[in-house]
FITORTOR-506329 format. One line per 5 residues: for each residue x, y, z of N, C-alpha, C. Coordinates in steps of 0.2 Angstrom, whole numbers. Layout:
BEGIN
X/Y/Z/X/Y/Z/X/Y/Z  ...
***
This chain:
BEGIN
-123/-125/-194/-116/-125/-194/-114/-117/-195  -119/-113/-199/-118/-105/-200/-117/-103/-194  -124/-105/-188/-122/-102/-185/-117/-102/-178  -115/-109/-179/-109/-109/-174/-104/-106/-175  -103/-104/-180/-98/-102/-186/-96/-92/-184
-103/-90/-184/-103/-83/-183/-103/-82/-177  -106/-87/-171/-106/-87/-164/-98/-85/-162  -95/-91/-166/-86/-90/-165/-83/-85/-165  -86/-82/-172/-81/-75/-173/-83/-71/-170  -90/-71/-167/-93/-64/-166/-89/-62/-156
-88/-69/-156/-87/-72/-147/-79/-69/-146  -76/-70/-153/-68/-69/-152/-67/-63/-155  -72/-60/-161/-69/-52/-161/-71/-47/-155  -76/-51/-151/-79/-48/-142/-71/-46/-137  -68/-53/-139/-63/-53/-136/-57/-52/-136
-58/-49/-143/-52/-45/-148/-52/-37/-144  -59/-36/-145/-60/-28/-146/-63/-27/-139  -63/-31/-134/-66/-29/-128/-74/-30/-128  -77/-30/-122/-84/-33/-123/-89/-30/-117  -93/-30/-117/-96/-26/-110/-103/-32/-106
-97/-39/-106/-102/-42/-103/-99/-40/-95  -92/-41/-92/-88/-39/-87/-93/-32/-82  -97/-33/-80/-100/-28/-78/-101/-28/-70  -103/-22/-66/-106/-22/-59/-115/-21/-58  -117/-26/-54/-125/-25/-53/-124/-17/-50
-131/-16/-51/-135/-8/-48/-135/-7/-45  -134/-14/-37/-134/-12/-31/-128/-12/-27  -124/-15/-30/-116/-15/-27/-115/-9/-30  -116/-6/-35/-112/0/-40/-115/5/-33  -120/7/-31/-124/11/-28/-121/10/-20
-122/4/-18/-118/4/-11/-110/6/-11  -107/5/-14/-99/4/-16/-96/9/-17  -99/12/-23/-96/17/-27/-95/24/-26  -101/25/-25/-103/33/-23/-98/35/-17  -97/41/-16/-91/47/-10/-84/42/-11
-83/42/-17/-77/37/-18/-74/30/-14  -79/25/-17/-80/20/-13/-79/20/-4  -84/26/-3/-83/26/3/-84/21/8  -89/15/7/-92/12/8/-89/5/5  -84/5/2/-81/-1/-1/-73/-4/5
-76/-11/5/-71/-14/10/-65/-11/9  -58/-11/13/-49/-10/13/-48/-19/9  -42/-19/6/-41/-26/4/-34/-25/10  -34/-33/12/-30/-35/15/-21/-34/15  -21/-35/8/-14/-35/5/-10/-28/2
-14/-23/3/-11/-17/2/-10/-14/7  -1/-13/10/-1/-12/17/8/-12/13  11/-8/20/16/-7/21/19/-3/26  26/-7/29/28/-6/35/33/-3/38  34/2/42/40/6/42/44/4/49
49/2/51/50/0/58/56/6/58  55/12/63/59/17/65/63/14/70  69/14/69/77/12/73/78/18/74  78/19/83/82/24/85/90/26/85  91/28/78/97/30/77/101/35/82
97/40/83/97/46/84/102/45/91  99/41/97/101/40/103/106/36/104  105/33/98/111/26/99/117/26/94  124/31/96/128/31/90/131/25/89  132/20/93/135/16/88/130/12/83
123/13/82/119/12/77/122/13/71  127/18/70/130/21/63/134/17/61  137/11/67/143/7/63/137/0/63  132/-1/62/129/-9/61/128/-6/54  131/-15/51/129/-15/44/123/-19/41
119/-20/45/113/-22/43/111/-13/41  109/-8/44/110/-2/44/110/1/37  117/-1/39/122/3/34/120/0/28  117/-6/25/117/-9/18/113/-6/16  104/-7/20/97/-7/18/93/-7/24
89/-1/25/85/-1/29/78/-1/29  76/-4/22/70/-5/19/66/-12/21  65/-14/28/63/-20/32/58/-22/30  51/-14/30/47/-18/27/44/-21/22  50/-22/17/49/-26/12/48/-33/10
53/-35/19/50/-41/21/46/-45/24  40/-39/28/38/-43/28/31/-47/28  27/-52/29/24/-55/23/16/-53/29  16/-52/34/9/-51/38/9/-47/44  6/-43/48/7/-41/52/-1/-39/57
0/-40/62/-7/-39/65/-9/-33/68  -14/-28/66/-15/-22/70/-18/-22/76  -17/-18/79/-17/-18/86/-26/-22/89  -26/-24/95/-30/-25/99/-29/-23/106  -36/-23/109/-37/-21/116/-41/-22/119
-40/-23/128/-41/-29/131/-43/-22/139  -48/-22/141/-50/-17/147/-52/-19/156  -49/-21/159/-52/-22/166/-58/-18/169  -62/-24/168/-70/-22/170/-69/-23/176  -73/-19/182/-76/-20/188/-86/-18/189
-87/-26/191/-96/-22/194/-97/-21/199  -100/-16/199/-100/-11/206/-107/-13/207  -108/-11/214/-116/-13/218/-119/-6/217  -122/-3/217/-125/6/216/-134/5/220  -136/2/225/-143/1/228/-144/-3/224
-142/-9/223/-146/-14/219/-146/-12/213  -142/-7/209/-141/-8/201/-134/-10/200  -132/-12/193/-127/-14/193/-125/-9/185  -116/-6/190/-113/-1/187/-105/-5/187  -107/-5/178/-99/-6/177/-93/0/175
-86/-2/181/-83/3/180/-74/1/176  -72/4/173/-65/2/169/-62/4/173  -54/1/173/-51/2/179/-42/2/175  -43/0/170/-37/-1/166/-38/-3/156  -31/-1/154/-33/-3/145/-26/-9/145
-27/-13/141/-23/-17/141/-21/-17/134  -14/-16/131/-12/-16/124/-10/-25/122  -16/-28/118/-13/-34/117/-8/-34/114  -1/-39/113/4/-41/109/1/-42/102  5/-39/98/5/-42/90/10/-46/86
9/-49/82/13/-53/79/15/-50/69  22/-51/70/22/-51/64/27/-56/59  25/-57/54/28/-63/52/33/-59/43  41/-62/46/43/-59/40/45/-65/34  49/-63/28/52/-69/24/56/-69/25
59/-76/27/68/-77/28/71/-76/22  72/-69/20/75/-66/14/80/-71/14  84/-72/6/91/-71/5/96/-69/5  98/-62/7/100/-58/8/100/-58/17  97/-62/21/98/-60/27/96/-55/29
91/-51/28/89/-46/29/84/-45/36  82/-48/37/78/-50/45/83/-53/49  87/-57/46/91/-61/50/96/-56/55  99/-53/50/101/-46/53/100/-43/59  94/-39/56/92/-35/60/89/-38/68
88/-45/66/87/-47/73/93/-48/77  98/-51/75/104/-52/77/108/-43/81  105/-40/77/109/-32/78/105/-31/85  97/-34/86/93/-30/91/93/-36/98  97/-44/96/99/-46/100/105/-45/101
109/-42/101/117/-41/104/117/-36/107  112/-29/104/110/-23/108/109/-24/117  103/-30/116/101/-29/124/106/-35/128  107/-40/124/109/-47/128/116/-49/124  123/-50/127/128/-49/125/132/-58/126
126/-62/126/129/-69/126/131/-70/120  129/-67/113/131/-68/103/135/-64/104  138/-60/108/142/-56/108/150/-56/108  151/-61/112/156/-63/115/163/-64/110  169/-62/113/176/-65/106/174/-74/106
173/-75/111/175/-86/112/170/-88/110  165/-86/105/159/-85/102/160/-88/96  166/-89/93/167/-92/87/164/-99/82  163/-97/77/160/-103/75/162/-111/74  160/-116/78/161/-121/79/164/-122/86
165/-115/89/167/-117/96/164/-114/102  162/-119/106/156/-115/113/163/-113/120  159/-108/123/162/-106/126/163/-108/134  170/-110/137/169/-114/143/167/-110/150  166/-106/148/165/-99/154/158/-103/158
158/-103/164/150/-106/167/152/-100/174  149/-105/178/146/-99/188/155/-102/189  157/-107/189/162/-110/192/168/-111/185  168/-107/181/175/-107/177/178/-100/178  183/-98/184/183/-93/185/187/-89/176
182/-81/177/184/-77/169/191/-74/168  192/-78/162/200/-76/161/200/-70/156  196/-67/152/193/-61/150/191/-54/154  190/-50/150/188/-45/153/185/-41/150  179/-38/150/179/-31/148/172/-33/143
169/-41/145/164/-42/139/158/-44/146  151/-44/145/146/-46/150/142/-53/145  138/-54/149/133/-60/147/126/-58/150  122/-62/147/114/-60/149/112/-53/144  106/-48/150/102/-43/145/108/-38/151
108/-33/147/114/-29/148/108/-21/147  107/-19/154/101/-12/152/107/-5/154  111/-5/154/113/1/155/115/5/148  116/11/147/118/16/144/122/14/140  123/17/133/131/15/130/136/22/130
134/25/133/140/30/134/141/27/140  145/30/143/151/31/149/145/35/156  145/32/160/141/34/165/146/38/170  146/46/166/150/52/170/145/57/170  144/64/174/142/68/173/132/66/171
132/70/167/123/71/166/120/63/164  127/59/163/123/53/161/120/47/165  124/49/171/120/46/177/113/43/179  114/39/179/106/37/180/102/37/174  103/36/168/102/37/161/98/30/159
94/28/157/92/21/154/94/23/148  93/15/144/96/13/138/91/15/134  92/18/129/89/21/124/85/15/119  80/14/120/74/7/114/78/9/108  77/2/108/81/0/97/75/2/95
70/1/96/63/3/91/61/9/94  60/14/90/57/19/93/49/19/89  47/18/88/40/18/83/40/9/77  35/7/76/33/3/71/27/5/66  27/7/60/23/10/58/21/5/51
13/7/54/9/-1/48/4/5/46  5/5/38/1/10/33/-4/7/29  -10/6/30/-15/4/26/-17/8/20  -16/7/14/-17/10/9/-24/8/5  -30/14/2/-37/12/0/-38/19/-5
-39/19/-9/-40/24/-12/-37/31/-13  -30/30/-15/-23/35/-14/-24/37/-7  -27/34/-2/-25/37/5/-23/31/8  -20/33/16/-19/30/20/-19/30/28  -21/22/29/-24/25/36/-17/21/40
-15/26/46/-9/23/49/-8/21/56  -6/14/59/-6/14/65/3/12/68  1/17/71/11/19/76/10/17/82  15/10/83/16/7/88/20/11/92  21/12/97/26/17/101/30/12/106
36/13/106/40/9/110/42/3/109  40/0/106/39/-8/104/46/-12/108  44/-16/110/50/-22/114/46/-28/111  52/-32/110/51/-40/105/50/-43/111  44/-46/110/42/-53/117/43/-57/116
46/-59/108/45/-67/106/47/-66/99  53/-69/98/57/-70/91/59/-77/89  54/-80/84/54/-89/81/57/-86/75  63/-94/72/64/-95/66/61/-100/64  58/-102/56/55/-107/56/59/-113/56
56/-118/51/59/-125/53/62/-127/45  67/-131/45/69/-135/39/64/-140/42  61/-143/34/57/-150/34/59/-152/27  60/-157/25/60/-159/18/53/-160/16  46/-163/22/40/-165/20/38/-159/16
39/-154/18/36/-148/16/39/-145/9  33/-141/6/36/-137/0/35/-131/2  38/-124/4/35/-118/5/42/-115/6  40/-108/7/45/-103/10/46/-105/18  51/-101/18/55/-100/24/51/-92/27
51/-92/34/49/-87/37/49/-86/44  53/-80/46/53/-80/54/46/-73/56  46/-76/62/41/-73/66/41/-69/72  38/-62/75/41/-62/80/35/-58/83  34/-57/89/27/-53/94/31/-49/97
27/-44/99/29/-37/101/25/-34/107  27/-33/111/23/-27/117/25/-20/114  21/-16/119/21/-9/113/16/-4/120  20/2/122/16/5/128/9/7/124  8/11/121/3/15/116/0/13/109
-3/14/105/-4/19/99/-8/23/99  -4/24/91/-7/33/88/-9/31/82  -15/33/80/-20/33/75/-18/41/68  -16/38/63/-15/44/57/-18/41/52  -24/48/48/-23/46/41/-23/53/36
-20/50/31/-21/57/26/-21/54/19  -17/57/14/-17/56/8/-9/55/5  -10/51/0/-3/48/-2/-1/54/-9  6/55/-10/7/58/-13/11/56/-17  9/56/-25/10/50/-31/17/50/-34
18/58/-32/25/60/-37/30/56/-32  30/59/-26/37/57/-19/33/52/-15  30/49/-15/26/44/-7/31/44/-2  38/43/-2/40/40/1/41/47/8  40/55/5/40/59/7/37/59/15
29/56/12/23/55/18/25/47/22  25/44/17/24/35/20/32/33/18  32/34/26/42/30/25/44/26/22  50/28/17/54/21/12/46/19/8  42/21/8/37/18/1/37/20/-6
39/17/-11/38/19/-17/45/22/-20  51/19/-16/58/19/-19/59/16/-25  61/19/-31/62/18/-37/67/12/-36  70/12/-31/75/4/-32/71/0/-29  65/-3/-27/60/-7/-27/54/-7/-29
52/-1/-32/44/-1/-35/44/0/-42  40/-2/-44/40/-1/-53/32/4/-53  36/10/-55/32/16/-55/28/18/-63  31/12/-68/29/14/-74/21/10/-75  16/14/-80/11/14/-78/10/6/-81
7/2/-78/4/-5/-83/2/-3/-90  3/-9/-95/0/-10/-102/-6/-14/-102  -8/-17/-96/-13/-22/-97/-19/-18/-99  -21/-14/-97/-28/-10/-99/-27/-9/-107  -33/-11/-112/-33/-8/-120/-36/-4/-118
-32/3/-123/-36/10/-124/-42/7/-130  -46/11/-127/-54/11/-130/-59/7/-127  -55/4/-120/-61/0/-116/-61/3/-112  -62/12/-109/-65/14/-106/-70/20/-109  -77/22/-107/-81/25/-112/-81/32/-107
-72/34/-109/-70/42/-105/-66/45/-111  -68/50/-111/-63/57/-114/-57/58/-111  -57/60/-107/-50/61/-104/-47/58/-99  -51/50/-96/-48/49/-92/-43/42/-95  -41/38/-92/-36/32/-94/-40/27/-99
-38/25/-103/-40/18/-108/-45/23/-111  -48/31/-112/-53/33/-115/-50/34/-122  -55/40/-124/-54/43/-130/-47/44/-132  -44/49/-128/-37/52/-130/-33/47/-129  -32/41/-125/-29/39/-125/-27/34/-131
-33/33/-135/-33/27/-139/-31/32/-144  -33/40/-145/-29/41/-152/-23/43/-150  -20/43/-145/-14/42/-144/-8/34/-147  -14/29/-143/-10/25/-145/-11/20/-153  -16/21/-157/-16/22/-164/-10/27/-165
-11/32/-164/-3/36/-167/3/32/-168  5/29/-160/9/25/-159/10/21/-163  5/16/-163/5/8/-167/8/9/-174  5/16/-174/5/19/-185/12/21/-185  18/23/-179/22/24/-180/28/21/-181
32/22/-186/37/14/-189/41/14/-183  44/9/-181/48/9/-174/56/9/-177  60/7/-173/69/8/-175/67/3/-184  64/-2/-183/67/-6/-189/62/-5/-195  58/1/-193/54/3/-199/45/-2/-200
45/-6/-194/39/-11/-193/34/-5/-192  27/-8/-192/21/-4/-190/17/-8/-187  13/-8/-182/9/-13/-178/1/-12/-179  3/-13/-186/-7/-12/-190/-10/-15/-184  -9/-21/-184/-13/-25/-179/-15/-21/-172
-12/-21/-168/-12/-15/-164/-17/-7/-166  -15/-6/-170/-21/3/-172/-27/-1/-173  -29/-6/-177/-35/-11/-177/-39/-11/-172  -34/-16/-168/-37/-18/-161/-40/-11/-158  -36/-6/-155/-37/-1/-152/-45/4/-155
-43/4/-162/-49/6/-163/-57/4/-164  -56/-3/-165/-62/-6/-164/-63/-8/-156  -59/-6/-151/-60/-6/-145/-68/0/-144  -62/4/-147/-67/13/-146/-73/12/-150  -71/6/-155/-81/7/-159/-86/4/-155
-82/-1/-151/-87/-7/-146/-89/-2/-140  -86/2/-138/-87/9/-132/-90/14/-135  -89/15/-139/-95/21/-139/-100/18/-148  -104/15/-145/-109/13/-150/-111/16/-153  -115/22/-150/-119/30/-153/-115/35/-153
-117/41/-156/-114/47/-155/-118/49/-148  -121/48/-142/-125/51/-140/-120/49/-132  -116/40/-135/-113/39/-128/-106/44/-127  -104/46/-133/-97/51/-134/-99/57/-132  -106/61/-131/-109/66/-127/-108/65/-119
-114/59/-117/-113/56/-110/-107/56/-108  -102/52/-111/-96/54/-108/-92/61/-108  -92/63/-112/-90/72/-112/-93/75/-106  -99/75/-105/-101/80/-100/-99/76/-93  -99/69/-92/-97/65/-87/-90/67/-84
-82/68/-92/-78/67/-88/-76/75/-86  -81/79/-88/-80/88/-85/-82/89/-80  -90/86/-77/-91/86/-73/-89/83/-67  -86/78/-67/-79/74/-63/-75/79/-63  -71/82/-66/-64/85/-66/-67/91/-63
-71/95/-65/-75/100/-60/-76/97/-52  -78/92/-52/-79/89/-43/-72/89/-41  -68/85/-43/-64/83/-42/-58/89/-38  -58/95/-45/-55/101/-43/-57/105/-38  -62/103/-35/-66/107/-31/-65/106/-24
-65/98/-25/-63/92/-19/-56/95/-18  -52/94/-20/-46/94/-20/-41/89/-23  -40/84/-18/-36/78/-20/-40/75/-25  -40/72/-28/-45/66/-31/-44/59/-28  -51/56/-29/-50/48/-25/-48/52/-17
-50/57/-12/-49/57/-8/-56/59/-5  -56/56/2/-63/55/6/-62/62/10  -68/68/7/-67/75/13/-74/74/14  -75/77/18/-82/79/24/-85/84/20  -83/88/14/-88/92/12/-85/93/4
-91/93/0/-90/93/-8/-92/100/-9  -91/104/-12/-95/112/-15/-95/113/-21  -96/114/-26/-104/116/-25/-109/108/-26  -113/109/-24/-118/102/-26/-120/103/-34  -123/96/-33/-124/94/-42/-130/100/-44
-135/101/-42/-140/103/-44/-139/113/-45  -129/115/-43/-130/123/-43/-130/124/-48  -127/133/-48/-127/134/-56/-120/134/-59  -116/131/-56/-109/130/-60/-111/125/-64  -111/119/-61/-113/112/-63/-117/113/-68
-124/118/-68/-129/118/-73/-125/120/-79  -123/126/-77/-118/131/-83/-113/125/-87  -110/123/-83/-106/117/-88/-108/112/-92  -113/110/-89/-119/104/-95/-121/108/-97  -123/114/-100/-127/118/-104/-120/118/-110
-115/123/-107/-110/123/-111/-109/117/-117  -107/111/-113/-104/104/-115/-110/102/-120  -117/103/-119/-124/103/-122/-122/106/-129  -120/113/-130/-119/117/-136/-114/115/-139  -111/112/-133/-102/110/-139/-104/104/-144
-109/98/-140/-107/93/-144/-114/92/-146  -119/97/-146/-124/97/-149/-122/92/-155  -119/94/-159/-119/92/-168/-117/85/-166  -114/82/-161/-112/77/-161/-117/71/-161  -124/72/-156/-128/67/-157/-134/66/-162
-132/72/-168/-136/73/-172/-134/68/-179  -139/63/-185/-134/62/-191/-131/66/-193  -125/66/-196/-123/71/-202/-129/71/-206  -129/77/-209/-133/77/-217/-129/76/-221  -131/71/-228/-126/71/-234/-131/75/-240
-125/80/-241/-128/82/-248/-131/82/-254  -134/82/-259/-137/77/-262/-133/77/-267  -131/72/-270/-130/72/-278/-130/79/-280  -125/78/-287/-129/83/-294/-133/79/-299
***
């Protein structure tokens, strides 16, 4: 019974103070980890989508209130398919050998699937980029609850409205504008894959909607609401670079707007469950947040329990004084690489100097004499 007893506590103070059974095999660490997860899959769910409306060519874009509210689209939507392509092969005869030749690229259609917000937000903009091309929702006698008697044989007692897809110009067809086609509502579709503060970007060019479903009311069903729609698209362009932390939204359109993203760092992580000096949940962090706990708040409370935790965090992390060494030299020499790379967590084609020069060595020598005393016992004095 003792010993189930201290099995208990020892399992739950593990779980108090953090524990290191959570760990990675030697060979996933080894494939994965190294040139900063270079070699580590993209996750599926880190992406986001910018859909560029040709404002520019089209003035009366300034008076749509889909527009005008909110133009942050890709917020809704929930999937999107990246590009594929499709080639027209020919086998040629060559004296009896056979030579295959290309003869065209073919851009397949994508799909992208959004949530039938509450706000009407998709609803909209589809609405806005059906009345742009096709002026049958357009019409005054359009009203709700009432269909309109206009057919081939009701002669038009109106004027001045069309029906069908309407391609001409929205200016006045005088002078330079002659012979002018209708400026695309989509000028780009932009899908950003996000993988280690970088991002890789695919720019749809020209995009035209081949195909716009709304989904279905069922009562059988329990789920969201969701429309969907397929795109042709002449081209793409392939981008990547690096994401910048303070402004993203500078690089990656509308990404990381303080009116949709929550920029404040999580609290899930306990300081002292990482065995780093200066990086996050390490050393400085935990005497930071012991400070904290120890400090009275408005109503004069202290969160002893909290400074405890934290610190028995830090004593579960660094068992010896020899692993608070290994760490010290690890997180200098990281910051050393890192500064040298340039970005951190960015993937470049050349690191300098290599582990083995003598900057590297001189650093661990340094770090060596600093915390010498550190892996040594103290000596205690003797008595008088």
């Amino acid at each position: 019974m003792a010993d189930v007893i201290k099995s208990l506590l020892t399992d739950v103070a593990k779980g108090f103070f953090g524990n290191d059974y959570l760990r990675d095999y030697t060979h996933a660490s080894k494939t994965f980890r190294p040139n900063n997860y270079a070699y580590a899959p993209k996750f599926k769910h880190l992406f986001h989508v910018y859909f560029d409306i040709n404002t520019d060519q089209i003035p009366a874009s300034k008076s749509w209130p889909t527009l005008a509210e909110d133009k942050n689209f890709g917020l809704a939507v929930k999937s999107v398919k990246l590009p594929s392509y499709s080639f027209d092969l020919h086998t040629m005869n060559q004296y009896n050998r056979k030579r295959i030749v290309q003869t065209k690229i073919k851009y397949d259609p994508i799909s992208i699937a959004f949530h039938d917000d509450n706000k009407d937000l998709i609803r909209k903009l589809w609405h806005t980029y059906y009345t742009y091309y096709y002026k049958d929702a357009a019409t005054p006698d359009m009203s709700p609850g009432i269909t309109s008697g206009r057919d081939i044989y009701d002669p038009v007692t109106t004027t001045g409205h069309d029906w069908g897809y309407i391609g001409e110009g929205t200016s006045p067809a005088t002078g330079n504008n002659i012979g002018s086609s209708k400026p695309s509502f989509f000028r780009t579709i932009n899908v950003y894959g996000f993988n280690q503060h970088n991002f890789s970007l695919y720019t749809y060019v020209n995009p035209i909607i081949e195909n716009f479903s709304h989904d279905t009311y069922n009562y059988a069903e329990n789920g969201t609401m969701e429309n969907t729609m397929s795109i042709q698209y002449e081209t793409v362009k392939y981008y990547s670079g690096a994401i910048n932390g303070r402004s993203p939204g500078e690089i990656v359109k509308q990404f990381g707007d303080v009116a949709h993203y929550d920029r404040t760092l999580s609290p899930i992580a306990m300081p002292g469950t990482n065995a780093s000096i200066l990086g996050p949940n390490g050393l400085l962090d935990t005497a930071s947040g012991i400070i904290d706990d120890l400090t009275p708040d408005e109503n004069g409370n202290i969160n002893i329990l909290g400074a405890i935790r934290s610190g028995g965090s830090l004593l579960n992390t660094f068992k010896n004084p020899k692993s608070l060494l290994n760490a010290a030299k690890s997180d200098a020499l990281g910051l050393a690489a890192d500064t040298i790379r340039g970005t951190p967590n960015r993937n470049t084609l050349f690191n300098f100097p290599a582990a083995s020069s003598s900057v590297v060595t001189q650093t661990n020598n340094a770090l060596g004499t600093l915390f010498r005393g550190v892996a040594t016992k103290p000596q205690v004095p003797p008595g008088p």
